[in-house]
N, C-alpha and C positions, 0 to 999 in steps of 0.2 A: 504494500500500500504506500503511496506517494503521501510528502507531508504533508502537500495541499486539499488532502482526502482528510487525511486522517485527523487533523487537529480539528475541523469542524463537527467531522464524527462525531469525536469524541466529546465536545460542547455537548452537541444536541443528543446523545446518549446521558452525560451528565444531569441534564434538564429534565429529561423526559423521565431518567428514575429516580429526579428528587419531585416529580410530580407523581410516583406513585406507579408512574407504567411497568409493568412487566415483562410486556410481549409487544412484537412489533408485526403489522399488517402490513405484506407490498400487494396493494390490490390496483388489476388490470381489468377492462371490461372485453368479452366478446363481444361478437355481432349485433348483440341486441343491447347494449352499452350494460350488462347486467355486472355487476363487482365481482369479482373471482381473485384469488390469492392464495398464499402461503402466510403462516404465523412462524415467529423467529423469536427467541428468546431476546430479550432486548440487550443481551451482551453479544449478540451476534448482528448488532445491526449495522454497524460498521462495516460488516463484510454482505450483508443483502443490499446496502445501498450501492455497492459495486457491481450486482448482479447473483450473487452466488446463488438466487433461489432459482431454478429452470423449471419449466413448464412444457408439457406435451401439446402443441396446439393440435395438433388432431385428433383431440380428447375434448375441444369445445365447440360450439357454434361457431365459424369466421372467424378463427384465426388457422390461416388456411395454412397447413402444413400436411405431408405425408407421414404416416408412422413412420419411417425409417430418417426423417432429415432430423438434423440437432434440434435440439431443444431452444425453446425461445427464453430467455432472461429476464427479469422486471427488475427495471432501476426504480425505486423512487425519488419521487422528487419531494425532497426533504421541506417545503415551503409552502406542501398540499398538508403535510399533519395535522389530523384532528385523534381526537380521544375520542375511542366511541363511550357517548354521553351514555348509555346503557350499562357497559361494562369498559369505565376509565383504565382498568389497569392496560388494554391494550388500545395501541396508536396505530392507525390508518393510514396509509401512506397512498396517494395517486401513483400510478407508476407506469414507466414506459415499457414498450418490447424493446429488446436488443435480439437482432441474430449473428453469428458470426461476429460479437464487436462491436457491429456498427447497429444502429435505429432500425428496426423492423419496418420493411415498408410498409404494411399493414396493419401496426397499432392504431388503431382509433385515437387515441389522444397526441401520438404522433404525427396523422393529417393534420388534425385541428391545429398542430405547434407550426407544419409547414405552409397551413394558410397564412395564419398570423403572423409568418414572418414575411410573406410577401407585402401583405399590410404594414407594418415595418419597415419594409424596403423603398414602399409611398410615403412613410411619413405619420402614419397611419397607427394609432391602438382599438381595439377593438374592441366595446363593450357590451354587456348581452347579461340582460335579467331575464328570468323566465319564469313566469305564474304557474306555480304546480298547482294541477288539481286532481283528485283523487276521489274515491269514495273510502268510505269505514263501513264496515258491515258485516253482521253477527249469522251462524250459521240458525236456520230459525225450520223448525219443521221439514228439512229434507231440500231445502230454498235455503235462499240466502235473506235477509230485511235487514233496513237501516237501524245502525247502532240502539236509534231511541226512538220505542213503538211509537213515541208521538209526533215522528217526523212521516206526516201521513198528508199534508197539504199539497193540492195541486200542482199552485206555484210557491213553492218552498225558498226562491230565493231570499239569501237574506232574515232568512227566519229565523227569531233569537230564540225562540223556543228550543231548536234545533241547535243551535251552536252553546246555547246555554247546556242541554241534556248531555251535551259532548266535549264539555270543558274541563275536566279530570286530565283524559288523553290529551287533549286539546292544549290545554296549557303545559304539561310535562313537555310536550310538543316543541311548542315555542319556547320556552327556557332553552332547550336543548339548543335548537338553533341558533339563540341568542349567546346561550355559552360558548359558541364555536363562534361567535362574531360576525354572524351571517345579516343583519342589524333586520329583523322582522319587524315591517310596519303595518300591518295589516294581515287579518286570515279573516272568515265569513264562509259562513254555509252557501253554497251553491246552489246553480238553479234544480239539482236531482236530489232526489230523498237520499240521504246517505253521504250528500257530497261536499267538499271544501276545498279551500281555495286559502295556498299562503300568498304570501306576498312577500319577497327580501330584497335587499336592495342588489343595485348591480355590479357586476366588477367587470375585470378582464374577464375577457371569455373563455379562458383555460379554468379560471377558479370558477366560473357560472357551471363549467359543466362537470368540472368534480365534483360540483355542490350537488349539483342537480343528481349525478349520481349513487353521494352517499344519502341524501333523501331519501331516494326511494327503500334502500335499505333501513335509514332512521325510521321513518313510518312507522314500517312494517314495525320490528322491535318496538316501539314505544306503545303500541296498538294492544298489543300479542298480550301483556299478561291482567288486560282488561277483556280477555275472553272476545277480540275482537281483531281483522283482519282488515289489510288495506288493499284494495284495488286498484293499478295502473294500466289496466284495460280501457283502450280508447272508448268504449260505447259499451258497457256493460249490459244497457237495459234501449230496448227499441223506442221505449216510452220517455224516457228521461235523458234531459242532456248528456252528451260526451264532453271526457275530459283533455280540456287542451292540456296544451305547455306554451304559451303564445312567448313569442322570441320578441323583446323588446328593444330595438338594436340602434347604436348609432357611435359614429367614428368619433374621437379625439385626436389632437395632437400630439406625437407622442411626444415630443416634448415639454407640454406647454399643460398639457390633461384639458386643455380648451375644447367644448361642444363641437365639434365642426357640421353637423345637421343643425345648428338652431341658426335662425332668422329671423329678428322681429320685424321686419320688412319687406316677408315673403308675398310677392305681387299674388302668388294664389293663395294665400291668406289661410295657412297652416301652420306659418311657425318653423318650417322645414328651407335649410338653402339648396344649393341648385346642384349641391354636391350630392346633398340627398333625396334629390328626386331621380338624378343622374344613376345612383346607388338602386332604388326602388327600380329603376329602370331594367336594370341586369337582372337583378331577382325575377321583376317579371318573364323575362326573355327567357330564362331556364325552369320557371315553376313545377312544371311536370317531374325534371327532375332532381328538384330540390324536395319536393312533396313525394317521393320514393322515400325519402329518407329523414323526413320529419312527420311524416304518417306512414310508416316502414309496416305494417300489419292491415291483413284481411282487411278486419274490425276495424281500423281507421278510418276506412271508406264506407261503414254504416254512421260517422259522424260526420262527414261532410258533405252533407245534402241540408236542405234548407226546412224543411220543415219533419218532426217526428219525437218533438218533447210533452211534457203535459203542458208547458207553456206556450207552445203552438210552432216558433222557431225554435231554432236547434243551437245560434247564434254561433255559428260555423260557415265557413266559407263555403261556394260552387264556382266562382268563377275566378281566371286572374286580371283583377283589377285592384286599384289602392284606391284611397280613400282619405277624406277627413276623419274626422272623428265617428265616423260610420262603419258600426260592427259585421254589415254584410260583404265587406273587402274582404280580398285575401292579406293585402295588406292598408293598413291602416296608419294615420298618424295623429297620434291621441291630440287631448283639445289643448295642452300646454307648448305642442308643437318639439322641436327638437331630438326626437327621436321616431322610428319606424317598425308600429308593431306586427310580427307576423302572426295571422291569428289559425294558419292551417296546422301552424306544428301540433302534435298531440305528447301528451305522458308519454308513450309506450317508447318513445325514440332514442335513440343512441344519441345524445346532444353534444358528441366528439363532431361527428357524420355531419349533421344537420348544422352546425355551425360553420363546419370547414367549408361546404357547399355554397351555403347565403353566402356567407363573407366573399369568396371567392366570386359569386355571381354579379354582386356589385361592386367591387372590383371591377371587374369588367365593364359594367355599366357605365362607372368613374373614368378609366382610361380612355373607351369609347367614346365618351360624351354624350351618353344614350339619354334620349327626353319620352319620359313616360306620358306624358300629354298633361290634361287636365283630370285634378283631382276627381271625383265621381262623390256628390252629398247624399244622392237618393235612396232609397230600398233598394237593390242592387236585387232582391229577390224577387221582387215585384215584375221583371222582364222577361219575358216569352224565347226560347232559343231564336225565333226567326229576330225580333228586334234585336240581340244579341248579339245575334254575324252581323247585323246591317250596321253594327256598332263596331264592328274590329274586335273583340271579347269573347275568348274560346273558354271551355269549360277547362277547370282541372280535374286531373284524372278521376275518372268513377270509380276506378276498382283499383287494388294492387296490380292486376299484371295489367293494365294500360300504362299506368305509373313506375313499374319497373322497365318496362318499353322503353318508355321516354328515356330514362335514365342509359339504359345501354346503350343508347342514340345519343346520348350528347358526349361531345369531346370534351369538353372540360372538365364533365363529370369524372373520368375516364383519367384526364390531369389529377384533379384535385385529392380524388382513392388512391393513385394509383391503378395498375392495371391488375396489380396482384388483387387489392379488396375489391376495384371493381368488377371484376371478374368474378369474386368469391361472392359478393354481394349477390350482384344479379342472378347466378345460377343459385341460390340459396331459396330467396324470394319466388324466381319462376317455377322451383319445387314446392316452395310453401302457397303457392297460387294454383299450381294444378291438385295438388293433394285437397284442396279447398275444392276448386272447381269441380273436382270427383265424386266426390263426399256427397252421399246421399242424408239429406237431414230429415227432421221429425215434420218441417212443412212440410217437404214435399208428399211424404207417406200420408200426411194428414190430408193432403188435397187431393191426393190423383190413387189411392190404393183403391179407391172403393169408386172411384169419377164414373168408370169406362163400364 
């Protein structure tokens, strides 16, 4: 070990077991951005931060290797550490692939690193909050029902009855967040029985999607020993809304941390400059296949249709158009202006993936000097496909595999994975889309067994 290794080591090993840690986590996501690792005694962490834990990728979802090639590595990156708030004695570490030495072309959180340095390379940091929402819900008669029988209202958005009966977990919830410095300013019951919505502030977008990461595992644990489980299922229920992950995105200086989307002077009267409509511009241009991969599942595409909640919308995207402060965009720019929310992402995504893509799509928009036209204020759900085309306004994908399509059609897609994930991706997907497509289900028996 070199000394420049090891005297940090040894600091943040110091630290970590005078706060009491144990054990140390290098956790890496597959394909479906899910946490996967090795635990290390915290006197061996020194030597995991160099790589010493290997992994079999062909033992997981998309991390595309053959049983007989070397093992892949996890570096952590020492800068990601958190304590799981559940059980502190061990630290979580974000971590990278190595193979051979060098960065796996296929790490998920290694795209993500080599978008953002193109953005770097502009001038460019990248910031990116993302509204988790979720459902809670108890296993109930052979079904599933929300946490608290009395969350049985129509339209349940916002209902304190509901967020009050769910404030135990709820709050253990937010501490935890808060303890890891994640600065939670808001959470609120959703518009589905069962469902909620955090709110935390933004960062870089390496730290948004670690965060957003160990979330989904925080949940779950903090749920669990209230006799209760958490869902990150895009569309759990036909009747009640699906749950985003809406990407709330907008460029800085990176030297200066200056807003570079805000404009109080924007002639289209959003709040947004010309960098960021230019920005919105690329996004749109690639939607299809940036929406592969922030709506990456079946089930995604039972939530992005416009109407099929108890509330009547779904407040989900169908088309790619932006917006004002109007929820029937794909993307949107909320009413303070200065940033660009995308509102197709969902829970389920890998938000390595779906960052590296956006970021990179506008980009392109940027370099090009791509002009998305005029804002759109209206009901966007309210138009008819034929006024639609007569509009210039294609639909986004209806299903996964028109949406995986797209993707292995676009070249920068193609850039931005890599050929090694994009390749893994899309043949992953087009089998989780024909296994779908094949699959006889309980409608169909219900309609046509007895029809003829």
């Amino acid at each position: 070990m070199t000394t420049s290794i090891e005297q940090p080591a040894r600091a943040l090993v110091r630290d970590l077991e005078a706060a009491g840690v144990r054990n140390a986590l290098a956790s890496f996501v597959d394909i479906h951005g899910i946490s996967k690792g090795k635990v290390v005694p915290i006197r061996h962490l020194a030597d995991m931060l160099q790589g010493s834990e290997l992994y079999t990728g062909a033992a997981l979802d998309g991390v595309p290797q053959a049983v007989n090639d070397e093992e892949v590595s996890a570096h952590p990156d020492p800068e990601s550490v958190m304590l799981l708030p559940w059980q502190p004695e061990i630290a979580w570490f974000a971590s990278d692939l190595h193979l051979h030495g060098m960065p796996f072309e296929a790490c998920s959180r290694g795209i993500l690193r080599r978008a953002l340095a193109v953005a770097a390379d502009l001038g460019y940091r990248f910031n990116l909050g993302v509204e988790t929402e979720f459902y809670v819900l108890r296993e109930h008669e052979g079904g599933v029902a929300p946490a608290s029988a009395r969350d049985t209202l129509d339209r349940p958005c916002y209902d304190i009855r509901g967020m009050l009966d769910n404030y135990a977990w709820a709050s253990e919830l937010i501490e935890a967040m808060n303890g890891l410095g994640w600065d939670v300013y808001s959470w609120d019951h959703e518009d589905g029985n069962g469902q909620f919505e955090t709110d935390f502030a933004f960062a870089d977008a390496l730290v948004t999607a670690d965060r957003v990461t160990f979330f989904r595992l925080l949940v779950n644990e903090i749920v669990r020993p209230h006799g209760l489980f958490a869902t990150f299922m895009p569309k759990p229920f036909g009747d009640r809304t699906g749950s985003g992950a809406h990407f709330n995105m907008s460029l800085a200086d990176i030297d200066t941390g200056r807003n570079l989307f805000a404009d109080g002077d924007d002639p289209r009267g959003c709040g947004l400059s010309e960098l960021g409509y230019a920005f919105i511009a690329g996004v749109l241009r690639h939607a299809g296949a940036v929406c592969a991969l922030i709506a990456p599942t079946v089930n995604s595409y039972k939530r992005l249709v416009s109407r099929g909640s108890m509330s009547g919308f779904t407040w989900a995207p169908v088309q790619v158009s932006f917006g004002s402060n109007n929820r029937t965009n794909m993307l949107r720019i909320p009413l303070a202006g200065g940033r660009v929310e995308c509102r197709a992402a969902d829970i389920s995504c890998n938000p390595y993936l779906g960052a590296a893509l956006i970021l990179r799509a506008g980009l392109e928009g940027i370099t090009e000097r791509l002009d998305p036209g005029e804002p759109f204020h209206e009901d966007m759900y309210a138009y008819g496909p034929g006024e639609l085309e007569a509009m210039g306004i294609r639909f986004l994908p209806r299903t996964l595999g028109e949406a995986v399509e797209q993707l292995a059609a676009d070249p920068l897609a193609r850039d931005v994975m890599g050929p090694l994930m994009h390749d893994t991706f899309v043949g992953f997907k087009r089998g989780e889309w024909d296994e779908y497509h094949t699959h006889v289900s309980d409608w169909e028996r219900d309609r046509y067994l007895r029809m003829f």
